[in-house]
C-alpha positions as CSV (number, residue, x, y, z in Angstrom):
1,X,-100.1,-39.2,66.2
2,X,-99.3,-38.0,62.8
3,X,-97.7,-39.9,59.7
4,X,-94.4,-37.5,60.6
5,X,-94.5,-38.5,64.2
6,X,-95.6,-42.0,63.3
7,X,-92.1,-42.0,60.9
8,X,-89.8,-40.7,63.7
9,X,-90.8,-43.4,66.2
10,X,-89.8,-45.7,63.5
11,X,-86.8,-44.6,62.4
12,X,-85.9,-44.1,66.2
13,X,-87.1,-48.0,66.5
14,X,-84.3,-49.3,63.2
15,X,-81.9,-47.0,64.8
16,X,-81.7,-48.9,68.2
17,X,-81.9,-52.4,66.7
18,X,-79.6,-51.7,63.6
19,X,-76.4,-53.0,64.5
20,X,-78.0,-56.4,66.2
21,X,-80.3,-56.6,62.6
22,X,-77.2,-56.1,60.2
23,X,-75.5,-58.8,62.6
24,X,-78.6,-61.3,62.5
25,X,-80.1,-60.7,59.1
26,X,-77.2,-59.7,56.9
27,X,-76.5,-63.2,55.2
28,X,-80.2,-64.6,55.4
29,X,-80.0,-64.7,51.6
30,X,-77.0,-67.8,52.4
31,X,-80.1,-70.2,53.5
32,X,-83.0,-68.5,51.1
33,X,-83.0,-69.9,47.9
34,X,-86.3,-69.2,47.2
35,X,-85.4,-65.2,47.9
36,X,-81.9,-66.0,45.4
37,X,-84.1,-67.3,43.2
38,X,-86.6,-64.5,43.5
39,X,-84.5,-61.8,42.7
40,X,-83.0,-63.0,39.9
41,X,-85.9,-63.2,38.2
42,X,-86.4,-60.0,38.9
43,X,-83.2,-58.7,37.4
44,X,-84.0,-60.2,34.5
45,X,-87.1,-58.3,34.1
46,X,-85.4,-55.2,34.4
47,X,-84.9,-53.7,30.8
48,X,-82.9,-50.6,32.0
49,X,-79.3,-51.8,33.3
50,X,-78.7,-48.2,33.4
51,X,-80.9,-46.8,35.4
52,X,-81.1,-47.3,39.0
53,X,-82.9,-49.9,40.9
54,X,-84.8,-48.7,44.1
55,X,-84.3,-51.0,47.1
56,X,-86.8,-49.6,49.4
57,X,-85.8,-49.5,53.0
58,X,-82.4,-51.3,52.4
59,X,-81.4,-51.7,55.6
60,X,-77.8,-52.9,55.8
61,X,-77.5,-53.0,51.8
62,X,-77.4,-56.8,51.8
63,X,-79.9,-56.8,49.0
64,X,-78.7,-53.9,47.4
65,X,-75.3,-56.1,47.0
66,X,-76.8,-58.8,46.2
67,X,-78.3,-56.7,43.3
68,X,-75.5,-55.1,42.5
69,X,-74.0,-59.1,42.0
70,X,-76.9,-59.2,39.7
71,X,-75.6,-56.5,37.6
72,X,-78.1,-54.1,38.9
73,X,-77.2,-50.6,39.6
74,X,-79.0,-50.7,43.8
75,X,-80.3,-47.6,45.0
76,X,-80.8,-48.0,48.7
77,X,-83.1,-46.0,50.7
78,X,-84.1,-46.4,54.4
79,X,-85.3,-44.4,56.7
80,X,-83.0,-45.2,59.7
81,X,-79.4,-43.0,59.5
82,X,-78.0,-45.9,61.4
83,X,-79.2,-48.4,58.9
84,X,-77.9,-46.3,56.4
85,X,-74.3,-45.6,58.0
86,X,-73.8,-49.6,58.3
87,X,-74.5,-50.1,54.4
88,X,-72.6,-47.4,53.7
89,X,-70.0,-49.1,55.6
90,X,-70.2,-52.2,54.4
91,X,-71.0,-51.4,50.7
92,X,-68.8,-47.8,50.4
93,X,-68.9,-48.8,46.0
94,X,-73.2,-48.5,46.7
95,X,-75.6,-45.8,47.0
96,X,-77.2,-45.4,50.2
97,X,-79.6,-42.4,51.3
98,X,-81.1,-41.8,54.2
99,X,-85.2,-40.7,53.2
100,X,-88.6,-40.8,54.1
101,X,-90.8,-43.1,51.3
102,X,-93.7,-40.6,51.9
103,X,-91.6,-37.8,51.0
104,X,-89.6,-39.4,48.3
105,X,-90.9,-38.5,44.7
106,X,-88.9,-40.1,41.5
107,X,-89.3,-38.1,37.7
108,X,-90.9,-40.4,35.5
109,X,-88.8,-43.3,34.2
110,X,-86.4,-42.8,35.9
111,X,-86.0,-46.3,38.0
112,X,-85.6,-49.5,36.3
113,X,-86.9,-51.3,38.7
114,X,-88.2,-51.2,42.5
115,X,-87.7,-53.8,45.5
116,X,-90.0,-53.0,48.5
117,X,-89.2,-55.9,51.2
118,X,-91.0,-55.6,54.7
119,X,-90.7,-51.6,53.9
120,X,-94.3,-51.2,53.3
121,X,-94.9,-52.6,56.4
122,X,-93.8,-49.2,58.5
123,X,-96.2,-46.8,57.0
124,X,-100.2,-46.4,57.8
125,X,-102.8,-48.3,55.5
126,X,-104.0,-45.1,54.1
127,X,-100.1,-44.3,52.8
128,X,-99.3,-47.3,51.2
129,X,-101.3,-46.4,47.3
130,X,-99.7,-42.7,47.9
131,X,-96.4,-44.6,48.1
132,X,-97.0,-47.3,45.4
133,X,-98.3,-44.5,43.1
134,X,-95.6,-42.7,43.4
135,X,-93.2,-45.6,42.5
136,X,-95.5,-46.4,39.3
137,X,-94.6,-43.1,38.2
138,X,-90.7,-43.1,38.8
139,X,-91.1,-46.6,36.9
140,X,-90.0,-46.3,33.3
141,X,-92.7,-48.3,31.0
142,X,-93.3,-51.8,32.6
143,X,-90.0,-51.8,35.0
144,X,-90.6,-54.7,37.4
145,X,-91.9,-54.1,41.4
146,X,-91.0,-56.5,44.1
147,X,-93.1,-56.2,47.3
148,X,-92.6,-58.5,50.1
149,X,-95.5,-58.5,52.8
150,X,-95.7,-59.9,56.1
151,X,-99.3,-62.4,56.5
152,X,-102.1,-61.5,58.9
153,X,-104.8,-58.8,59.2
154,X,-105.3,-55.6,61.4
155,X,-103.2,-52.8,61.6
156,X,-100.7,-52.1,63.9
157,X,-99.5,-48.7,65.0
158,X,-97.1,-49.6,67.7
159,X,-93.5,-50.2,67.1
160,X,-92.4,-53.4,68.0
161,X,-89.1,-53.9,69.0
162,X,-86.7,-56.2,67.0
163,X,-84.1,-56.8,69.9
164,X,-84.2,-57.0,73.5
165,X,-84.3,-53.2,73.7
166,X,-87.4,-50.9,72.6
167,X,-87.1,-47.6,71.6
């Protein structure tokens, strides 16, 4: 399978589970303190206010509005239309863009800051420095990165399903 086929199954994947995700996960930050806590730290390590801050498969947009609460200015991206149509929907005053992180190049400086939870976790090993080098460089000068990882070892290549259906 190549990187583009290995992208479509997933996008395919977030677009079958996206409503039941949005309806399960959209307030986890109500019982996460420790995430709260997280990213305000990281807001106040972004210098920029004015430029954009990337939120890197975004999902519904909840952490793009809780950024935005912050007094960040959220840039969501995610790779799933679906995903993308329900944060649009629920956060119309947000920017939300359907792309593919592999594809996605940023000028230098101009993000203020980048937020990567559980997104790096869709592409191959060998794509995840491509990706992180390419958000160092739409970085301006030390603008903070937040990567959230899930524990374990191996590599997976199969989708696995977040609901009772599979793609």
């Amino acid at each position: 399978m190549t990187d583009r086929d290995h992208l479509r199954k997933i996008a395919r994947g977030w677009d079958e589970v996206a409503s039941e995700y949005a309806a399960n996960l959209y307030h986890e930050l109500d019982h996460k303190p420790f995430d709260r806590e997280l990213l305000a730290d990281f807001a106040v390590m972004v210098d920029r206010r004015d430029l954009p801050v990337l939120d890197l498969g975004c999902g519904p947009g909840h952490i793009s509005n809780h950024l935005g609460g912050l007094g960040l200015r959220p840039h969501g991206l995610d790779l799933s239309p679906r995903m993308i149509e329900i944060a649009r929907r629920l956060h119309p005053e947000l920017v939300f863009e359907v792309g593919d992180m592999l594809e996605s190049r940023w000028p230098s400086d101009s993000l203020g800051g980048v937020i990567a939870l559980y997104s790096l976790i869709n592409l191959t090993r060998p794509d995840v420095p491509l990706v992180l080098g390419r958000l160092a460089e739409g970085l301006v000068g030390r603008g903070p990165l937040l990567v959230a990882v899930h524990l374990g070892e191996g590599e997976s290549h199969e989708w696995s399903c977040l609901a009772a259906r599979c793609p």
